[in-house]
C-alpha positions in Angstrom: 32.4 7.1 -10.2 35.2 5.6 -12.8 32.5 6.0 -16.0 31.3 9.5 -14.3 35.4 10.8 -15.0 35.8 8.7 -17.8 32.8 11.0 -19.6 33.8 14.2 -18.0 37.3 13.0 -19.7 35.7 12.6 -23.1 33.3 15.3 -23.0 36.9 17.9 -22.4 38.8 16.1 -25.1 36.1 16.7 -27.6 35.5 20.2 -26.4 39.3 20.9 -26.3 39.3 19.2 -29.8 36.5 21.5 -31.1 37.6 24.8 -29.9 41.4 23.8 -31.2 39.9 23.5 -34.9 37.6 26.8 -34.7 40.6 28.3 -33.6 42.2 26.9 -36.8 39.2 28.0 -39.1 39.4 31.5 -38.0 43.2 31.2 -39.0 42.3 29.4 -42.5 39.3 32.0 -43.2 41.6 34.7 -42.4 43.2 36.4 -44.9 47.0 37.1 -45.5 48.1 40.3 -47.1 50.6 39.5 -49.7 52.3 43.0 -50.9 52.5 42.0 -54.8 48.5 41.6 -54.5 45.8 43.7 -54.3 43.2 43.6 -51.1 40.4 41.9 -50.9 37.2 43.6 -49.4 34.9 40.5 -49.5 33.7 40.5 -46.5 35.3 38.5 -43.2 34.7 34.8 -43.5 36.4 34.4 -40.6 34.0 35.4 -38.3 31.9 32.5 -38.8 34.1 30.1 -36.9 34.7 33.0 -34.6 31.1 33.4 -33.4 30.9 29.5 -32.9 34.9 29.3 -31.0 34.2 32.5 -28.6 31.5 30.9 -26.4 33.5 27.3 -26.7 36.5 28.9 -26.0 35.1 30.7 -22.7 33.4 27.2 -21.8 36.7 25.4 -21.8 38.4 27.9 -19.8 35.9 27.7 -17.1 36.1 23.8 -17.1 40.2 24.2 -16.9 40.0 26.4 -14.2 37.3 23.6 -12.5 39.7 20.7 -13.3 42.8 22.4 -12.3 40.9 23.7 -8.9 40.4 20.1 -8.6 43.7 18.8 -9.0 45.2 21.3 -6.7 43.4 19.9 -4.1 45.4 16.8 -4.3 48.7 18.8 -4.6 49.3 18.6 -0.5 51.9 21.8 0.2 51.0 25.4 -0.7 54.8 25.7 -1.3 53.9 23.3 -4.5 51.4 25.0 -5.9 52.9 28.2 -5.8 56.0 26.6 -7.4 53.3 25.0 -10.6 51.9 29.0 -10.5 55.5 30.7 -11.4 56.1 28.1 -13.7 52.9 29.3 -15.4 53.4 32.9 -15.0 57.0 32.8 -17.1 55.4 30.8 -19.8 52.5 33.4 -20.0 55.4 36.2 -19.8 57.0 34.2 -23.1 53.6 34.1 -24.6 52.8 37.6 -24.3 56.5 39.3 -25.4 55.7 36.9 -28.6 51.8 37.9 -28.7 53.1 41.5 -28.6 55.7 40.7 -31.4 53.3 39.0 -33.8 51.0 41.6 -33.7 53.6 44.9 -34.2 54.7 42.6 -37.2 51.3 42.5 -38.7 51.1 46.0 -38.4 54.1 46.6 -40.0 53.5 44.1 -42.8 49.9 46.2 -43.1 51.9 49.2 -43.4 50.0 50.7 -40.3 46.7 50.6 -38.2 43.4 51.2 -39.0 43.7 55.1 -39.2 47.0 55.2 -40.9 46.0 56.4 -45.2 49.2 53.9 -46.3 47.7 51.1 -44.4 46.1 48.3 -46.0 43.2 48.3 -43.2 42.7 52.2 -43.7 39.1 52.6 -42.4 38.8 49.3 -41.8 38.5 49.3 -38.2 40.6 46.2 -36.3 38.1 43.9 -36.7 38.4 42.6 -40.5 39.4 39.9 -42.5 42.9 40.6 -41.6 43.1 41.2 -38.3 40.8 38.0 -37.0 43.9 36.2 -36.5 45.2 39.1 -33.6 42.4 37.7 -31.8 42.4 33.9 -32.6 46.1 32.6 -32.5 48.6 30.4 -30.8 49.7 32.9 -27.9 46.2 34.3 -27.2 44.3 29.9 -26.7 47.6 29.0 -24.7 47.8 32.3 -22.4 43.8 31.9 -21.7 44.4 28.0 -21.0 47.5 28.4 -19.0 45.6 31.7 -17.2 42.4 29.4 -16.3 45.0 25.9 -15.4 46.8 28.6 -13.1 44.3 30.4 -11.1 42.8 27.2 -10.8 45.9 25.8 -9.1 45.7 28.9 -6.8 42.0 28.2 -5.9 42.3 25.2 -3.9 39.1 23.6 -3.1 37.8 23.8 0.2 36.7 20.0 1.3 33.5 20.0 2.8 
C-alpha cells in the first residue's frame, strides 16, 4: 500500500510539474504587443504547447478532484469541510476580479477586440498569438485547481 501512494505521489508531481511548464510555454510562445513595434502575423507558436497542456491540464483536474474527494473523507465534520470550501470560494472570487482585470487590460493595451479597426487583433479572431495567454495564465490553472480541490472536498466518499 505505502509504494502503491508513494507512485500515485510521483506520478501527480510529475504531471503537476508537466502541465505547470506547458502552461509556461504557452506564455513564452505568446507574443507581447509592444506599441513602438509593428505586429507580427507569423503564425501562433503558442498553440503547440497548448494542444499538448489542454488534455494534461483536464487530467490533473480530475485526479485533484479524486485526491481531494479522498482526503475529505478523513476530514470527520461536515461543518469542516464546508469551512475548507468558503475558504476556496474567496480565493477563486480574488482570482476571477484579477482574471477579469488582466484581460480588460490586454484589451486596452490591444487598443480593442477582435472586431474593433484600431485594434491590433482586427480580424483576428480571439484565438491568436496574442490572446493564447487569456486562456493559459496564472488565475485561469489556480481557479481550475482550486475548483477541482474544492468540489472534491464537497464530494465526500461514501465508504463501502
Amino acid at each position: 500500500m505505502q509504494t502503491q501512494l508513494r507512485t500515485e505521489l510521483w506520478g501527480y508531481i510529475t504531471l503537476l510539474a508537466l502541465t505547470i511548464i506547458l502552461f509556461l510555454l504557452v506564455d513564452l510562445f505568446t507574443f507581447v504587443y509592444k506599441p513602438e513595434s509593428s505586429i507580427s502575423g507569423n503564425g501562433n507558436p503558442g498553440l503547440i504547447p497548448f494542444m499538448f497542456m489542454l488534455p494534461c491540464y483536464c487530467v490533473l483536474l480530475v485526479w485533484t478532484f479524486l485526491i481531494s474527494r479522498r482526503f475529505s473523507a478523513l476530514l470527520k465534520t461536515k461543518r469542516l469541510r464546508l469551512a475548507l470550501s468558503l475558504i476556496l470560494l474567496v480565493i477563486l472570487a480574488y482570482l476571477t476580479i484579477h482574471e477579469i482585470n488582466y484581460v480588460l487590460k490586454q484589451v486596452r493595451l490591444w487598443g480593442g477586440g477582435p472586431l474593433e479597426p484600431t485594434s491590433i487583433i482586427y480580424r483576428w479572431g480571439w484565438i491568436n498569438s496574442y490572446t493564447n495567454t487569456l486562456y493559459a495564465n496564472v488565475f485561469t490553472f489556480l481557479s481550475g485547481f482550486l475548483s477541482a480541490l474544492g468540489v472534491g472536498v464537497l464530494c465526500k466518499k461514501s465508504s463501502k
